[in-house]
N, C-alpha and C positions, 0 to 999 in steps of 0.2 A: 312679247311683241308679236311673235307669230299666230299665235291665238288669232290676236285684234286685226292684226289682217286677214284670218282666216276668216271671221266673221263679216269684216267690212266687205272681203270680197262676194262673200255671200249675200252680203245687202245688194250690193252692185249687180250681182247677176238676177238678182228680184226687179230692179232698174230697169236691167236689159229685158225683161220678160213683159212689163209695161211698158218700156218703145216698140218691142213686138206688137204688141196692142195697138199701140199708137200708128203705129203703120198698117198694121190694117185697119186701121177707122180712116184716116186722112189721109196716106199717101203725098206726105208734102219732105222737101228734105231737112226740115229742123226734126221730124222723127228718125229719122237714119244718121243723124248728127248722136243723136242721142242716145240712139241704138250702140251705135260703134265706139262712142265715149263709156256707156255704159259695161258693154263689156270689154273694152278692154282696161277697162279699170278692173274690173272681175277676174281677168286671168290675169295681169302682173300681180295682182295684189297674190290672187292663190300660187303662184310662182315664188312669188318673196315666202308665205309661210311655209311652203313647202322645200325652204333651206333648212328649215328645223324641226320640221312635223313631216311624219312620215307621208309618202304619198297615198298609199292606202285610204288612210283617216282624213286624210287631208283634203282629196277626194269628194271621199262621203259622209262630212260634214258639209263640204261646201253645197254639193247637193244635195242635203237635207236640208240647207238653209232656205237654197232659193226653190225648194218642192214645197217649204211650210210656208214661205213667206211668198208665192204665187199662189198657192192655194187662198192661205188668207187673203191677198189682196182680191182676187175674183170673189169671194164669198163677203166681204163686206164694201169692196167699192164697185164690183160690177156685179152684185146681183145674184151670185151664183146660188145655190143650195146650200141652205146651212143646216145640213142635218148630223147626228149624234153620232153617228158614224163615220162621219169624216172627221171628225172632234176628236174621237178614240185612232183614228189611224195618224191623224196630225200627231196627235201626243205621244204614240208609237215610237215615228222618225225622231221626238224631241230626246225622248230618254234613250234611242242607240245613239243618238249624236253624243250626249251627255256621255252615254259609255263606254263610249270610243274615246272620249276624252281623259278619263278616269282609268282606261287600261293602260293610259302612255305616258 
């Protein structure tokens, strides 16, 4: 169970990194609604997994999630650079997340 929160929190802080977005494109308050729903879904949730997963791991999973899963979102919905090298660093953070998971 703490896994899946661990994960969803890391969806959720990918959320909050596209209401960041979101406010600076429009500036209106359903992005700061959003914003603020988004993360703080992201830190309860990484609070609840972090009753049974160390903080450490817990931590730097959660920000591996939402460093691959910002990355991705900017390179396939806003346009960014999608080059071989960002591919090889993304996949980097996947297998420490993977390995921090596997040492605990």
């Amino acid at each position: 169970m703490a896994w899946i929160a661990l994960v969803a929190a890391g969806l959720c802080e990918v959320l909050g990194v596209l209401a960041l977005k979101s406010i600076t494109t429009y500036r209106n308050w359903l992005s700061y609604v959003f914003f603020v729903a988004a993360y703080g879904s992201s830190f309860s949730l990484l609070m609840l997994a972090m009753s049974d997963i160390s903080m450490g791991t817990a931590y730097a999973v959660w920000t591996g999630i939402g460093a691959v899963g910002s990355t991705l979102l900017g390179m396939f919905a806003f346009g960014e650079p999608k080059d071989w090298r960002r591919g090889f660093f993304i996949a980097l953070i996947i297998v420490s997340a993977v390995g921090l998971k596997w040492a605990t």
